[in-house]
C-alpha positions as CSV (number, residue, x, y, z in Angstrom):
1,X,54.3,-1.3,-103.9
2,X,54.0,-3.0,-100.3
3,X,52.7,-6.7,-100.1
4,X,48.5,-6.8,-99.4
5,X,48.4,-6.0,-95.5
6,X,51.4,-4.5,-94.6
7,X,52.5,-0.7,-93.9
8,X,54.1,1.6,-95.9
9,X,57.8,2.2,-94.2
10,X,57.4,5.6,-95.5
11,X,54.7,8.7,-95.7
12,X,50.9,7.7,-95.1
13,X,48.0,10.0,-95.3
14,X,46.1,11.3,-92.0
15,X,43.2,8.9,-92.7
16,X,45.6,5.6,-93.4
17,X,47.6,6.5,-89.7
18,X,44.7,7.4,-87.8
19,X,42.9,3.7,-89.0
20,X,46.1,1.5,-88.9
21,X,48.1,3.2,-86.1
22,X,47.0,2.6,-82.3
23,X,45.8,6.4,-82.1
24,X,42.7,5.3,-84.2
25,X,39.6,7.2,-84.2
26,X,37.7,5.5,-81.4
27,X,41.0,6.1,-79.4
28,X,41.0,9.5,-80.2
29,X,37.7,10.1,-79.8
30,X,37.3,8.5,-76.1
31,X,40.8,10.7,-75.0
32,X,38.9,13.6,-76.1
33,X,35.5,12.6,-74.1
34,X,37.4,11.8,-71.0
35,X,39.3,14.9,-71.7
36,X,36.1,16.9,-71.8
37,X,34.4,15.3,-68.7
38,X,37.7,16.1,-66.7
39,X,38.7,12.7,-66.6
40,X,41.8,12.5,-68.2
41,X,44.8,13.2,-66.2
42,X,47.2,16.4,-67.6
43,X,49.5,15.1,-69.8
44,X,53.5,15.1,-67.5
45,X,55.2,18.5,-68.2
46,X,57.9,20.2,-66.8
47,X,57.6,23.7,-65.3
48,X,58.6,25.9,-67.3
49,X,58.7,28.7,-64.7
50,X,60.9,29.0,-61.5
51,X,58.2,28.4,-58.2
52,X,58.4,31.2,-56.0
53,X,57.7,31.2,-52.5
54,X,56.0,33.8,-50.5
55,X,53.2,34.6,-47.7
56,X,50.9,36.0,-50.3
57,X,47.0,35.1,-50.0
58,X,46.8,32.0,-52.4
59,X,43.4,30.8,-53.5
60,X,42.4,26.7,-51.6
61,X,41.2,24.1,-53.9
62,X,37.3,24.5,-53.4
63,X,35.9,27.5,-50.7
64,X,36.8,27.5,-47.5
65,X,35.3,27.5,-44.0
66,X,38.5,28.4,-41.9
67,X,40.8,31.3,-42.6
68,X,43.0,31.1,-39.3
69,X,43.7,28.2,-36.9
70,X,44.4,28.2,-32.8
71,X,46.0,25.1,-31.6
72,X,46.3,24.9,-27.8
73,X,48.6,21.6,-27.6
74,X,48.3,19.7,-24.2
75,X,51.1,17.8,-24.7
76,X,51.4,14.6,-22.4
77,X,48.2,12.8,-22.6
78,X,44.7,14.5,-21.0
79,X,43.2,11.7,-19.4
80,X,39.7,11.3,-21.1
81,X,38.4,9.7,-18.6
82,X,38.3,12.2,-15.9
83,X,38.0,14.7,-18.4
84,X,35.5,14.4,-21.6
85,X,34.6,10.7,-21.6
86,X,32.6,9.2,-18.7
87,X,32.6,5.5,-18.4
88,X,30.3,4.6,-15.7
89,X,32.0,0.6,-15.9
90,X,35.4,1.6,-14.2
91,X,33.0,2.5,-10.8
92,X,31.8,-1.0,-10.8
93,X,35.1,-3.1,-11.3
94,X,36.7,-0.5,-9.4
95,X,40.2,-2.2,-7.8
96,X,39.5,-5.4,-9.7
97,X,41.7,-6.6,-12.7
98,X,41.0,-5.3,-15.7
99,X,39.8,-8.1,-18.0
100,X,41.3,-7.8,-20.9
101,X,45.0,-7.3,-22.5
102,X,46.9,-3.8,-22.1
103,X,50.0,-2.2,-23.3
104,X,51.9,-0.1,-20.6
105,X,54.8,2.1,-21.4
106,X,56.2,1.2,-17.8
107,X,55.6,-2.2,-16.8
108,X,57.9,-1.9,-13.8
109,X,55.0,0.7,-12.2
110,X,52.0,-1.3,-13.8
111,X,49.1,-2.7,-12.5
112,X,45.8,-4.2,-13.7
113,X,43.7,-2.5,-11.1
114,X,40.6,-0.7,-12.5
115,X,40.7,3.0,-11.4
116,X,37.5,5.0,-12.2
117,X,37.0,8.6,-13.1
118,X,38.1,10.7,-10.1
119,X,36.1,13.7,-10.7
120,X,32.0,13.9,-11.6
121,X,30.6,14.4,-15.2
122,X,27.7,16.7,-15.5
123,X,25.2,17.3,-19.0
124,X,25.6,21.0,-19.6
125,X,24.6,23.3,-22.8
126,X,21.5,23.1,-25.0
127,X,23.1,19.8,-26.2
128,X,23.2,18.0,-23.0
129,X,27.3,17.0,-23.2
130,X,28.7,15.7,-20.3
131,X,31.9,17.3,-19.3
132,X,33.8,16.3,-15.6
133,X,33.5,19.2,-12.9
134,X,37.2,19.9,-13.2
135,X,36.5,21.6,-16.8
136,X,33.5,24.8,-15.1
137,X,34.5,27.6,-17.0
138,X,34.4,25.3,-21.1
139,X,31.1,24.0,-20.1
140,X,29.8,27.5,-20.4
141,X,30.5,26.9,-24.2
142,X,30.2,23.5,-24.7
143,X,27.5,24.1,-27.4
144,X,30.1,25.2,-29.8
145,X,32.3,22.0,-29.2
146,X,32.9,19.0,-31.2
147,X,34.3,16.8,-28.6
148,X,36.2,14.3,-30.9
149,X,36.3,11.1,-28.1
150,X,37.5,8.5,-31.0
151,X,40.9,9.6,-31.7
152,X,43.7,7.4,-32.5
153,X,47.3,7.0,-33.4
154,X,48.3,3.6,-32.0
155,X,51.9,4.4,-31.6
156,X,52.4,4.4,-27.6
157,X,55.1,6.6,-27.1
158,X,54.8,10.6,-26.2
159,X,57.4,11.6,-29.2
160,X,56.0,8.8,-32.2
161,X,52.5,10.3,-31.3
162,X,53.2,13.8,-31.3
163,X,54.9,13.8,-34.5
164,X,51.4,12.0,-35.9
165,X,49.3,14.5,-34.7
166,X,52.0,17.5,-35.8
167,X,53.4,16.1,-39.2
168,X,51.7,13.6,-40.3
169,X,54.4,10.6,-39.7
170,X,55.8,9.1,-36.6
171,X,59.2,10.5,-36.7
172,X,60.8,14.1,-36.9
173,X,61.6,15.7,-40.3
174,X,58.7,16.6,-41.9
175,X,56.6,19.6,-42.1
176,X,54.2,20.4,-39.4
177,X,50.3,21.5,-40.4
178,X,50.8,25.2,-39.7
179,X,53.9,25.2,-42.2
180,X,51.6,23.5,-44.5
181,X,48.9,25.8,-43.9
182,X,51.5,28.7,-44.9
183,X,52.8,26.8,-47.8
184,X,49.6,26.4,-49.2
185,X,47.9,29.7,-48.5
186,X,50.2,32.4,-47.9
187,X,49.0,34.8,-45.2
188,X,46.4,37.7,-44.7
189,X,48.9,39.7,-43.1
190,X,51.9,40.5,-45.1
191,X,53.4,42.3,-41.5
192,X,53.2,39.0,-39.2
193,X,54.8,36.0,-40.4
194,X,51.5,32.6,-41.4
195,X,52.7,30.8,-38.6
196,X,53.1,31.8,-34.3
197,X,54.1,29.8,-31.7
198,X,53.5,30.7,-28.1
199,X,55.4,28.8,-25.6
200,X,55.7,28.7,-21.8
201,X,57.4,30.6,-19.0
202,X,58.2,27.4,-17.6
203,X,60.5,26.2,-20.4
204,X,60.2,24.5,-23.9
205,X,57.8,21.3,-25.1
206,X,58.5,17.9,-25.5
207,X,60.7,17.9,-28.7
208,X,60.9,21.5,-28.8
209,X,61.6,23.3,-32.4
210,X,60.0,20.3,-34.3
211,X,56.6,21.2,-32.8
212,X,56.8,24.2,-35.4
213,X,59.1,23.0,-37.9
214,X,59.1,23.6,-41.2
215,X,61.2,20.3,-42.5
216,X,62.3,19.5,-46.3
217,X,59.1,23.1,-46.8
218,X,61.4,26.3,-47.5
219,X,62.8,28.6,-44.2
220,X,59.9,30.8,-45.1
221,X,57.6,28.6,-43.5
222,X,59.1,27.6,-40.1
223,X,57.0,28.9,-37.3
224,X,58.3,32.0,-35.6
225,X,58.2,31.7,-31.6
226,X,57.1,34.4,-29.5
227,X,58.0,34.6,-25.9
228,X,55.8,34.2,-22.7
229,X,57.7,37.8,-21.7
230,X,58.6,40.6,-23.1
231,X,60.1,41.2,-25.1
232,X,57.9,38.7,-26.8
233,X,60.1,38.9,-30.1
234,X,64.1,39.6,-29.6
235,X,65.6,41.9,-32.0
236,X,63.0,43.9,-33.7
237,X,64.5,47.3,-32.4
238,X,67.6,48.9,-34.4
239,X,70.0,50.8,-32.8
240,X,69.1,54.2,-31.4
241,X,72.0,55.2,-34.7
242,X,69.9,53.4,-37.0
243,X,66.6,54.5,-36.3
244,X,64.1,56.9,-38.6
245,X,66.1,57.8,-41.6
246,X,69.2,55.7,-41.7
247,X,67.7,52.8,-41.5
248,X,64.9,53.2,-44.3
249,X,67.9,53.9,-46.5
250,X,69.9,50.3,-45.0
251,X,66.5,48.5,-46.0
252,X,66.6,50.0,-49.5
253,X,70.1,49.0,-50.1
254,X,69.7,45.9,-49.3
255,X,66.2,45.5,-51.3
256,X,68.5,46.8,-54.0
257,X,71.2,43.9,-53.2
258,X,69.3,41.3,-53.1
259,X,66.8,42.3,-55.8
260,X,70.4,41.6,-57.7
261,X,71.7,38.7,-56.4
262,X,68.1,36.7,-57.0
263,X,68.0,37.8,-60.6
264,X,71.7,36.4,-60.9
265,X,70.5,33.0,-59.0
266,X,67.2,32.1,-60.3
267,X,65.2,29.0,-59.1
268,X,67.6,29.8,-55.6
269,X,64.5,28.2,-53.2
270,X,66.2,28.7,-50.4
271,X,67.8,32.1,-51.3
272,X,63.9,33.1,-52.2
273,X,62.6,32.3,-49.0
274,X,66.0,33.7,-47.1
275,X,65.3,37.0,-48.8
276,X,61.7,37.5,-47.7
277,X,62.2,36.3,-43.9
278,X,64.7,39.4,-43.9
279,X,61.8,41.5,-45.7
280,X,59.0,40.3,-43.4
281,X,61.5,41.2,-40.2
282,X,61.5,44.5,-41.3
283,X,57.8,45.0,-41.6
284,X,57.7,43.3,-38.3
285,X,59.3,46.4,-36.4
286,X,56.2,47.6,-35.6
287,X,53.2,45.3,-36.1
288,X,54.5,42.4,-33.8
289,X,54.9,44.7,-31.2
290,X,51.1,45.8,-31.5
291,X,49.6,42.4,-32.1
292,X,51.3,41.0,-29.1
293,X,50.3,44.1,-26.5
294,X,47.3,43.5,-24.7
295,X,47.5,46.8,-22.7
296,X,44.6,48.1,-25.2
297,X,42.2,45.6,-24.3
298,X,39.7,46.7,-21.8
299,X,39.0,45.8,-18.2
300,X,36.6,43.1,-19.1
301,X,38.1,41.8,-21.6
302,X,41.6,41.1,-19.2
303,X,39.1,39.7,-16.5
304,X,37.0,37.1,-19.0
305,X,40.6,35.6,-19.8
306,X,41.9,35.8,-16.0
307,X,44.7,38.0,-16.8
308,X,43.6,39.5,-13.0
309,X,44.4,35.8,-11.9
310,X,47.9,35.0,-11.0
311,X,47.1,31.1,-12.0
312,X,45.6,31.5,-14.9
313,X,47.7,35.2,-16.0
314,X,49.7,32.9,-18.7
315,X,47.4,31.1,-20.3
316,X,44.9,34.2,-20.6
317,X,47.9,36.4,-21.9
318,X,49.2,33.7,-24.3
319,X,45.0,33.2,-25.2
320,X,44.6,37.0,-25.6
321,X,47.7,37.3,-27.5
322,X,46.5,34.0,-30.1
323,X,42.9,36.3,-30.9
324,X,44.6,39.3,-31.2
325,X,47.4,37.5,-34.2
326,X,44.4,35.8,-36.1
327,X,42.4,39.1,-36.0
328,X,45.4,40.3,-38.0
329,X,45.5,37.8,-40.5
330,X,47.9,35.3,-39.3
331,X,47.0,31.9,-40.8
332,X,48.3,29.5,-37.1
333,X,48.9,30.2,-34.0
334,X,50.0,27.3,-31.8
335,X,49.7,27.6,-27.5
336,X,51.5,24.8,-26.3
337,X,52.7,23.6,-22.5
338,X,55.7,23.2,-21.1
339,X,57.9,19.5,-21.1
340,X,54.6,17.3,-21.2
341,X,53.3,18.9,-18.4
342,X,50.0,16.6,-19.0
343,X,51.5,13.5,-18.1
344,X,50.3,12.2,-15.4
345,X,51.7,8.7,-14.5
346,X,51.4,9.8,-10.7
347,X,49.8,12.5,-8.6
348,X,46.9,12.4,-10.3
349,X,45.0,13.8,-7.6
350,X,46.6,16.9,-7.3
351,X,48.2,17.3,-10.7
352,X,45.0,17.1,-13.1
353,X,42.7,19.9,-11.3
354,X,46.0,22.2,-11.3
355,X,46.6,21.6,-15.0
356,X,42.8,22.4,-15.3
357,X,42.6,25.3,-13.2
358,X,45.6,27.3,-15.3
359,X,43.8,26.8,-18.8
360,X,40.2,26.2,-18.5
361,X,39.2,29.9,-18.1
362,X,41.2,31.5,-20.5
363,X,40.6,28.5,-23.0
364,X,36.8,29.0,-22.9
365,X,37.8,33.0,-22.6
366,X,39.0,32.5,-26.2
367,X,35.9,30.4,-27.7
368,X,33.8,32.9,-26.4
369,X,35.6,36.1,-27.2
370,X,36.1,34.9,-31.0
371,X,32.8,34.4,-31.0
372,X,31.8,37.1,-30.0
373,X,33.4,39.6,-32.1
374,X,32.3,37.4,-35.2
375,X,35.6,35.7,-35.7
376,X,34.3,32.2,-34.2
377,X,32.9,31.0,-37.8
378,X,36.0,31.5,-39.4
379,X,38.4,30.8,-37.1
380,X,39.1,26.6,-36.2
381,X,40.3,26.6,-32.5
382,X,41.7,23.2,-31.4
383,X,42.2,21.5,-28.0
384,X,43.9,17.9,-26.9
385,X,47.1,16.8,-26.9
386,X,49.2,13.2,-28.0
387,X,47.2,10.8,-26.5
388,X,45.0,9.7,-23.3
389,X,45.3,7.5,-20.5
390,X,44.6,4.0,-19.1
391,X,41.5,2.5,-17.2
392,X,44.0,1.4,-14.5
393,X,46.4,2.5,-11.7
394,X,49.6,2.7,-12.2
395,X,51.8,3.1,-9.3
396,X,49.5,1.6,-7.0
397,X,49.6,3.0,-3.2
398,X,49.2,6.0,-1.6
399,X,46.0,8.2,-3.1
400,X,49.3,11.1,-4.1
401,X,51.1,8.6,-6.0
402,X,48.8,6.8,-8.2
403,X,48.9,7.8,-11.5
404,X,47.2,7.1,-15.1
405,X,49.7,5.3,-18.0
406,X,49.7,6.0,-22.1
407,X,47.1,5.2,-24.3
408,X,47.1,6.3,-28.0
409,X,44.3,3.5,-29.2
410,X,41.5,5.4,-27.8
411,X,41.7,9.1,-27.0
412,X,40.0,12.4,-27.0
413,X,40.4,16.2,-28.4
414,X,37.8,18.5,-28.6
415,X,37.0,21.4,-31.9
416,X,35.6,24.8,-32.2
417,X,34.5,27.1,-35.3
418,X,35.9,27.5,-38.5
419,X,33.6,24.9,-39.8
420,X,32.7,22.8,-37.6
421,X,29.5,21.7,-35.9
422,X,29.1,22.3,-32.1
423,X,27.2,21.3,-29.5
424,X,28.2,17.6,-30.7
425,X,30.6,14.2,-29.6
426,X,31.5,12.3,-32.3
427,X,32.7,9.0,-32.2
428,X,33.1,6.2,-29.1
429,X,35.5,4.3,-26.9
430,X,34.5,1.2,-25.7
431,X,33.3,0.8,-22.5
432,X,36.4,0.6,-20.6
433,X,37.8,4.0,-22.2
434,X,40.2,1.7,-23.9
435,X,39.9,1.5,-27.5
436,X,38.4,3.7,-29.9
437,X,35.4,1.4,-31.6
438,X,33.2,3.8,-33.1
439,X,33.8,6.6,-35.5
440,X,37.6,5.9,-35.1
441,X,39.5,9.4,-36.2
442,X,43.2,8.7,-37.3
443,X,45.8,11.1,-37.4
444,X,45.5,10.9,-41.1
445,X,41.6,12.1,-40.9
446,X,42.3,14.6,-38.5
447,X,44.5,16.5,-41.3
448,X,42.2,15.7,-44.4
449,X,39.7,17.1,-42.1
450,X,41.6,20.5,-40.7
451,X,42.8,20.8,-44.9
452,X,39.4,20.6,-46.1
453,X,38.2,23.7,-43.3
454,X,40.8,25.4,-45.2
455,X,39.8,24.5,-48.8
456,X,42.3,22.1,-49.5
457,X,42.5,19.1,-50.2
458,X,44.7,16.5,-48.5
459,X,45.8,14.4,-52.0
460,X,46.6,17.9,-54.2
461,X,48.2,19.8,-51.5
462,X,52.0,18.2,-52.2
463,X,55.5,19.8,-52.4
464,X,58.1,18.3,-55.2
465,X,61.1,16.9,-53.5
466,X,63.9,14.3,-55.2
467,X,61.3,13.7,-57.8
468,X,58.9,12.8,-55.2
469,X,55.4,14.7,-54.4
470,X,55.0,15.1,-50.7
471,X,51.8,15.8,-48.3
472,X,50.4,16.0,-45.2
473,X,48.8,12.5,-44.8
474,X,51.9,11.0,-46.3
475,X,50.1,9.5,-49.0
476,X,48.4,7.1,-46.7
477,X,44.6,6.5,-46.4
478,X,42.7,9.2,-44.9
479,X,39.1,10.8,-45.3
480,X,37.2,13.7,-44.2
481,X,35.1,13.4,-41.2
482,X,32.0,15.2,-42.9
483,X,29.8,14.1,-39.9
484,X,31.4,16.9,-37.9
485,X,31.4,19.5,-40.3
486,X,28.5,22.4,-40.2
């Protein structure tokens, strides 16, 4: 026998483990509460199947308000000030020194003299928001706005800030939110790829490709780019040869070939998502070509967007085009500028109401088309680009060469359906147009936010990479804004 006290080296009964071991019963009994009240994390385990990935609908983590996103991205800096957020201090200290500390991005063209908003604010809408006269045609729908005027990334450079916004993080790499968006959710259509980007006739963004990048997410999720003229997708015709017959047979071969080579290579991620690009290019053939023809809309519909207009014929075909995709089922559709065709360090004067006058009708066109055909409730349209401007001149001198320089600390974008309360701002600057005091929205909120329209939530939606679970928001801090959710 054992000495009084100590444990047998060899077999026990249930009862003498349970008591002496440190799975006791009141162990046992709490992991089973906590277990029970959903408490308890699941135990580590390793998949035991192969992930595939694909475009099919996937169910969100809780119901959703959005099915379909439109991001029209300003890129180069809106100045909020002349735009969304009057500040009636600038016309009082107007060509005095600003009183407080600032942060150019060109000192050699600085100056610390106060410039005020160059263009009235009038209340419009049921709400009473105050939008500058340069904006006519969106304060015809300014109830269904939620004009964000609190945004922030504090990062002071056009690139660092437009990654925040896009990815997440302040450098390139990573996956932007429509990828996500794809990743988690698949698409409606299985004929158009999750994820569109319209660009400009007048040449590619600032950074280009990573605005729709898919980073370390498979191929399958890269946005596809359609062109500001036709055609608006290359290669979707075969050769007179192939077409009809010999080409259905082509597909099936290689359906049959690669249906092969993926059951000789399972777990092949990128193989997978290779595979079902070439398969979603084949069902393209036809519906891309429909989705991005607008020579079925009718007369009105062409002259609400200003496709009759010869300044505003791009935006209001790239607009039209961006309804017409999410009435399909695609998940986002991204309009975005040329360069950073919004940055404005001189010529304000004359470059601000030309930017304007190209966009403002057709974006208000879109916000009140979607809405009505019913798709306004469902669909989250977005508006603003990488950051604001100063509360002073920069190249002071002649009235065609002063200009507005960066600010990221205080900033505003504005929200639209799919979830979100209109008729509402939400959040402040201070008085200057400066700094974001009130309400402050980080890049890190935005996404939680836009996620949670979608039914997912920021912390679960993570891809496995190096042993390392991945998101959105980076794993940094970052909350919903429920105050500007319907």
């Amino acid at each position: 026998m054992n000495p009084p006290g100590s444990q047998s080296l060899g077999c026990c009964s249930r009862r003498h483990f349970l008591g002496a071991g440190t799975f006791g019963l009141g162990s046992t009994a709490l992991a089973w509460m906590l277990q029970q009240d959903g408490l308890l994390a699941a135990p580590a385990r390793p998949e035991l199947e192969p992930q595939r990935y694909d475009l099919l609908p996937k169910p969100g983590h809780h119901p959703a308000q959005a099915r379909a996103m439109i991001s029209i991205l300003m890129i180069g800096g809106p100045s909020q000030m002349d735009l969304f957020d009057p500040k009636p201090l600038l016309k009082e200290w107007e060509g005095r020194s600003f009183p407080g500390e600032l942060k150019f991005d060109n000192a050699g063209q600085a100056s610390s003299k106060v410039m005020p908003g160059l263009w009235e604010f009038q209340r419009h809408g049921q709400s009473g928001t105050e939008l500058s006269s340069l904006l006519p045609h969106l304060a015809g729908v300014v109830d269904e706005l939620c004009i964000i005027r609190s945004m922030r990334t504090g990062v002071n450079n056009h690139g660092q800030s437009l990654h925040a916004l896009t990815n997440g993080r302040i450098t390139h790499g990573a996956p932007v939110l429509g990828s996500w968006l794809g990743y988690g959710l698949g698409n409606e259509s299985q004929d158009l790829p999750a994820f569109l980007t319209l660009t400009h006739p007048s040449g590619l963004p600032l950074l280009a490709e990573h605005n729709w990048s898919n980073g370390w997410l498979p191929s399958l999720y890269q946005g596809t780019v359609v062109r500001p003229t036709e055609p608006r997708l290359l290669n979707l015709d075969p050769p007179a040869h192939l077409r009809g017959l010999p080409q259905e047979r082509q597909l099936e071969l290689l359906r049959e070939l690669n249906r092969g080579h993926r059951e000789r290579h399972p777990g092949e991620h990128d193989l997978d998502a290779r595979i079902s690009s070439y398969e979603l290019a084949a069902r393209m053939q036809t519906a891309a070509k429909e989705a991005t023809d607008i020579r079925s809309e009718s007369p009105a519909t062409l002259r609400l967007y200003g496709i009759d207009n010869d300044l505003t014929r791009d935006y209001g075909t790239r607009c039209l085009i961006a309804r017409r995709l999410v009435e399909r089922g695609v998940r986002f559709v991204q309009i975005i500028n040329n360069g950073q065709s919004w940055d404005h360090h001189s010529n304000l004067y004359k470059a601000l109401p030309e930017v304007c006058v190209r966009s403002d009708q057709p974006v208000a066109a879109l916000v009140r088309d979607l809405k009505g055909r019913g798709l306004l409730d469902s669909t989250l349209v977005h508006w603003g680009g990488e950051m604001g401007r100063l509360p002073v001149i920069q190249n002071d001198g002649p009235k065609d060469k002063v200009g507005r320089d960066h600010n990221t600390y205080g900033f505003t974008m504005w929200l639209a359906g799919g979830g979100i309360r209109g008729g509402m701002t939400f959040g402040e600057t201070d008085e200057w147009g400066h700094h974001a005091v009130k309400d402050i929205v980080s890049h890190h909120d935005y996404h939680a936010t836009l996620l949670h329209l979608f039914g997912l939530d920021h912390q679960r939606l993570v891809y496995r990479r190096a042993g390392r679970e991945l998101s959105l928001t980076d794993g940094k801090p970052a909350r919903v804004v429920r105050e500007i959710l319907a």
